[in-house]
C-alpha positions in Angstrom: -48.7 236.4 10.2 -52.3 236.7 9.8 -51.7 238.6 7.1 -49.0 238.2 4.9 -47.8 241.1 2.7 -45.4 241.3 -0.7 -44.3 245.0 0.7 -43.3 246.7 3.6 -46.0 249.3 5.8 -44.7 252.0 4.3 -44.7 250.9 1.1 -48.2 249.4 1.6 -49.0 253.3 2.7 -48.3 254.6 -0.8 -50.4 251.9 -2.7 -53.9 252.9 -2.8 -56.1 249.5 -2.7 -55.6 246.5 -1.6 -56.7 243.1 -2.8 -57.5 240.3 0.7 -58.2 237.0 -0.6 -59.7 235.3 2.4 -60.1 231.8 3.3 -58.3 228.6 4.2 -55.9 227.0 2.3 -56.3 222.7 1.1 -60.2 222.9 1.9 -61.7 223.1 -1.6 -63.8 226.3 -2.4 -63.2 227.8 1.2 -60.0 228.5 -0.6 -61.4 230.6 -3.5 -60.3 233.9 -2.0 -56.3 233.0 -2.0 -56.9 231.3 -5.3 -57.6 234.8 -6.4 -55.2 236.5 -4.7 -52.1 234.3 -5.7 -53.6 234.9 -9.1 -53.0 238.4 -9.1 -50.6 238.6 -7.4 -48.6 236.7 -10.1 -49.9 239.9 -12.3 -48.2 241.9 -10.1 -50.7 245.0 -10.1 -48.9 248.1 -9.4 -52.3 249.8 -7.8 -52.6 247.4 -5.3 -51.3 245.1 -2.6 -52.4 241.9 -2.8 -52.5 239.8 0.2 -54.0 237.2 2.0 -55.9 236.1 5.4 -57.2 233.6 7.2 -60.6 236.8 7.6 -59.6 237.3 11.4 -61.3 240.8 12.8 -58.0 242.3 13.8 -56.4 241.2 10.5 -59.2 243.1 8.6 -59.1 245.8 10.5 -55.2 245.9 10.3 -55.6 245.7 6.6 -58.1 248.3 6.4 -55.7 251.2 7.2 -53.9 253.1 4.5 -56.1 252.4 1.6 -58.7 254.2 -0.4 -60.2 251.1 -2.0 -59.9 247.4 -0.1 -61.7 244.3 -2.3 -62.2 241.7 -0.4 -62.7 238.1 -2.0 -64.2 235.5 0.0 -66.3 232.1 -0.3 -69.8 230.9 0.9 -71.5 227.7 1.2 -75.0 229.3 1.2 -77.5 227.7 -0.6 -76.7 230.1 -3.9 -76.0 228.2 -7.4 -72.1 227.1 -7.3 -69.7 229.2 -8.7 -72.1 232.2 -9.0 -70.6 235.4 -7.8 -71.7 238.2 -5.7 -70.8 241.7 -5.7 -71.0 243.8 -2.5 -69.9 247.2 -1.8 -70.0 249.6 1.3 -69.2 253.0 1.8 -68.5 255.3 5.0 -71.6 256.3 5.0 -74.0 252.7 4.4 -74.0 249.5 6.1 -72.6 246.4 4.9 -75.5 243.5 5.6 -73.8 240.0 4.8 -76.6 237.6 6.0 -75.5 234.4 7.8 -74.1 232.0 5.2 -73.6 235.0 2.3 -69.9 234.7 3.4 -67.5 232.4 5.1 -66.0 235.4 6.7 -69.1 237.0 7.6 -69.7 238.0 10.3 -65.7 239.1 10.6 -66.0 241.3 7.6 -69.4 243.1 9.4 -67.7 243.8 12.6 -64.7 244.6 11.0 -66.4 247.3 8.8 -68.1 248.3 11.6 -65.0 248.6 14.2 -63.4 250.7 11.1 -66.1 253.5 10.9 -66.2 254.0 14.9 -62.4 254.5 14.7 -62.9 256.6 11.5 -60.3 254.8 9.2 -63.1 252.7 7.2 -61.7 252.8 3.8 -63.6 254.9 1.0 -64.3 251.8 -0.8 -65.0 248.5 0.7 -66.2 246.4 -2.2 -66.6 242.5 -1.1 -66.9 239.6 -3.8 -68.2 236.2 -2.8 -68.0 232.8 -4.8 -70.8 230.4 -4.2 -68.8 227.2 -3.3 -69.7 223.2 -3.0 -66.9 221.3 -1.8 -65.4 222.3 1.8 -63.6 219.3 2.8 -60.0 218.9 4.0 -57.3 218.2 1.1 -60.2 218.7 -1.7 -59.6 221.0 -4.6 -61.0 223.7 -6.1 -64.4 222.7 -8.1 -64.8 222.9 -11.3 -67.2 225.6 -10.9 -65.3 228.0 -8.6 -62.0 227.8 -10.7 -64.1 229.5 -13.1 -65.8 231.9 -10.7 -61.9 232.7 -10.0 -61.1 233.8 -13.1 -64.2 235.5 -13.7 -63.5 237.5 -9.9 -59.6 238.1 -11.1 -60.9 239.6 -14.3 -63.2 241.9 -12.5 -61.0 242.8 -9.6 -58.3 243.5 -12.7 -60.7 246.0 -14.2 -61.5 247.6 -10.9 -57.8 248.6 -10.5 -57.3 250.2 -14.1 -60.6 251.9 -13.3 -58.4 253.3 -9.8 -55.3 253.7 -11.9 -56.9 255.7 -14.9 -58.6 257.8 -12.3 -55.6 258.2 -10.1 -53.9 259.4 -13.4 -56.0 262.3 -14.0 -56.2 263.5 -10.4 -52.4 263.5 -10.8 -52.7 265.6 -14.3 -55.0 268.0 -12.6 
């Protein structure tokens, strides 16, 4: 599937966010995004569904549906210095501009957004985090660089979900 998911739909339904790591898998950075994913995944975060995709349009917009807050991780080869990170969020009301080359999933992501907010199920939160990558050929590894961009992304994602989970907690008190 082109997106594969650790629950069922209606289980996914209850969970409020959901983590896509996107990329391809055995090409070196382009694989950034899963390397995040199966990371937290092992972490098991109760807030979320963590999944990941290959960044088709109809697998975004799939994965769009049911969720408050939907992180998105992706890689880019786009001139930026490697392993840096970027940090991108859109809302239902504001546009989400990824230039050519911010994203390996651009373009994808844009018109996914996009296709989201005319059928009026864009997520409340779309926050998108890119990791500058260098190598991109077939079989290579992770570089040096991103591994660390990786953990630095899975640390942040991490504290993005307790933020949703202690504010979850006092809607449910009130």
């Amino acid at each position: 599937p082109a997106v594969e998911r650790r629950e069922s739909a209606d289980e996914a339904d209850m969970i409020p966010a959901l983590v896509l790591g996107l990329g391809s898998p055995d090409r070196g950075d382009e694989a950034a995004g899963l390397a995040v994913a199966r990371r937290l995944r092992a972490r098991h975060p109760a807030s979320a569904l963590v999944a990941e995709s290959a960044g088709e349009v109809s697998a975004l917009l799939d994965a769009f549906q049911g969720h408050e807050l939907v992180i998105l991780v992706d890689s880019s080869q786009g001139g930026r210095p490697h392993g840096s990170v970027r940090r991108l969020e859109v809302g239902p009301e504001a546009w989400l501009a990824l230039p050519p080359g911010s994203s390996d999933h651009a373009l994808a992501i844009c018109e996914a957004v996009e296709l989201a907010r005319a059928l009026r199920y864009l997520p409340a939160s779309v926050v998108v985090y890119v990791i500058e990558g260098r190598r991109a050929g077939s079989g290579a590894e992770l570089s040096p660089e991103v591994e660390q961009a990786v953990r630095l992304v899975e640390e942040r994602v991490t504290a993005e979900l307790k933020a949703l989970d202690a504010a979850l907690a006092v809607a449910q008190a009130s």
